[in-house]
C-alpha positions as CSV (number, residue, x, y, z in Angstrom):
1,X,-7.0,88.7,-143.4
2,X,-8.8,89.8,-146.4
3,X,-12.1,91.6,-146.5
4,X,-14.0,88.7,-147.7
5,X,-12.4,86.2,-145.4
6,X,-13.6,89.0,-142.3
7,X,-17.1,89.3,-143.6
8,X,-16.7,85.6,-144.1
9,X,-15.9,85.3,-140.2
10,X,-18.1,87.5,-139.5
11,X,-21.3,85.8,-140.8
12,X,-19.8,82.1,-139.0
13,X,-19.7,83.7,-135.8
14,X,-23.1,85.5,-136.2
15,X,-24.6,82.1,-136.5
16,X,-22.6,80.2,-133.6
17,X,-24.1,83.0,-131.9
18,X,-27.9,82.4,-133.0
19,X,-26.7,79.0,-132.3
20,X,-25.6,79.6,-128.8
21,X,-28.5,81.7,-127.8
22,X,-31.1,79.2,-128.6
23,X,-29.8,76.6,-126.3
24,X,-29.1,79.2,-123.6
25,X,-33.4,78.0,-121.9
26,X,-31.9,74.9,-121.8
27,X,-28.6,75.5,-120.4
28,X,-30.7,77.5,-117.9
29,X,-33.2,75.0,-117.0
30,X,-30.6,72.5,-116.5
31,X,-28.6,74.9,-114.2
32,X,-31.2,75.3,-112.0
33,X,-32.5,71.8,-111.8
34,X,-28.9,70.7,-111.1
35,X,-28.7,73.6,-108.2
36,X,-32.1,71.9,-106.5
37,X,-30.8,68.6,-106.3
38,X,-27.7,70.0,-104.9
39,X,-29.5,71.7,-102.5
40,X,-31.5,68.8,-101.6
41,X,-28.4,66.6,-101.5
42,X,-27.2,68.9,-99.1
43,X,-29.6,69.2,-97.0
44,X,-30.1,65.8,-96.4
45,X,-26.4,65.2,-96.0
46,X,-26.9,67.6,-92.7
47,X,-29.8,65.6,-91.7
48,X,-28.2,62.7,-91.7
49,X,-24.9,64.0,-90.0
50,X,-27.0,65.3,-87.2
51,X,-28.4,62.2,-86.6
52,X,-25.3,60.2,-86.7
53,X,-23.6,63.0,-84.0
């Protein structure tokens, strides 16, 4: 590769990045939401077997 096409990559990746890093709340958020209602899920998956045993 060339200088220009480096700097070139350079610069693309430094924005995918910005890109990447702004979503990175959300991706977050939705982590932990999706941890509580498995968490939940499970939870009531052992109430329910305990009262079927």
């Amino acid at each position: 590769m060339d200088k220009k096409s480096n700097e070139s990559l350079k610069d693309r990746l430094a924005v995918a990045n910005q890109k990447v890093d702004a979503q990175l709340p959300d991706i977050w958020l939705q982590a932990e939401q999706n941890l509580k209602k498995l968490e939940e899920d499970y939870y009531n998956n052992q109430i329910n077997k305990g009262i079927r045993d």
